[in-house]
C-alpha positions as CSV (number, residue, x, y, z in Angstrom):
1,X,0.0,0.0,0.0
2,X,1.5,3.6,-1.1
3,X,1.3,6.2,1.6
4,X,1.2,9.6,0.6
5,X,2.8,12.1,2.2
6,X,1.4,15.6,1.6
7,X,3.0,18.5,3.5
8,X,0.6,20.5,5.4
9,X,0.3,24.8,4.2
10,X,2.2,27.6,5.2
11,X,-0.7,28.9,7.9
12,X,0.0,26.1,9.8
13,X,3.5,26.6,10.6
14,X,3.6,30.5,13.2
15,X,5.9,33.0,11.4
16,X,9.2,33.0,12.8
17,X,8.9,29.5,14.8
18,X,10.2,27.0,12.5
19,X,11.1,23.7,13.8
20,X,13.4,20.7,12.8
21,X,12.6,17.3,13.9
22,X,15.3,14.0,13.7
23,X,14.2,10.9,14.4
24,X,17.4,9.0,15.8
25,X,17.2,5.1,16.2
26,X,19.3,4.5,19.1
27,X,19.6,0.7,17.6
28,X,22.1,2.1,15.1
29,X,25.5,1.9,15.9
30,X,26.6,5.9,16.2
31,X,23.8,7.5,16.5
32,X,23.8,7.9,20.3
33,X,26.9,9.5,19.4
34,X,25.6,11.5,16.2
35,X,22.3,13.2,18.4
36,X,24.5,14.2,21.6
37,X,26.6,15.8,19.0
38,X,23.8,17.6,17.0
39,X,22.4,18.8,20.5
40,X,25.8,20.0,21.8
41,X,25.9,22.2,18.6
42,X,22.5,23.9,18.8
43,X,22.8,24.6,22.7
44,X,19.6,26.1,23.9
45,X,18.0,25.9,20.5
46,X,16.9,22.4,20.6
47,X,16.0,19.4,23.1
48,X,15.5,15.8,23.0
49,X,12.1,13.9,23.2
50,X,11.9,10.2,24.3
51,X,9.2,8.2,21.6
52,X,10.1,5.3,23.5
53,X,13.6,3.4,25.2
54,X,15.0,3.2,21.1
55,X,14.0,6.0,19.6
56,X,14.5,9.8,20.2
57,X,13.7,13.3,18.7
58,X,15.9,16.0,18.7
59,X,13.8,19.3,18.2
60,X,15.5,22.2,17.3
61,X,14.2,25.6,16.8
62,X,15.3,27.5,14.2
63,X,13.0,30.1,14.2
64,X,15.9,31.9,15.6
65,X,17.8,31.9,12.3
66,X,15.5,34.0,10.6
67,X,15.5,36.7,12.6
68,X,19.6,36.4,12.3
69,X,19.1,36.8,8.7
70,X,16.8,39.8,8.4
């Protein structure tokens, strides 16, 4: 069965408050590695959410970014 993926319209994102989402698979060699990394570079920009004991989030908001850029 094909799944389509359809992203959802601009009004649904606030201006300004643009968000990244990983999913990391902590099964995979590295990637513990690879997310503390990605975290460590975006400091207070980002966090990690638990999905469950194998799988993580890292959220980072780069909202900020724009603003830097204007």
């Amino acid at each position: 069965m094909a799944v389509k993926m359809v992203a959802p319209g601009c009004e649904f994102y606030p201006e300004g408050e643009t968000e990244v989402l990983t999913l990391f698979d902590l099964q995979i060699p590295g990637s513990t590695e690879r997310m503390h990394r990605e975290r460590a570079a975006w400091q207070e920009h980002s966090e990690i959410e638990a999905l469950d004991s194998d799988h993580f989030v890292l959220i980072i908001r780069a909202g900020w970014c724009i603003r830097l850029a204007a």
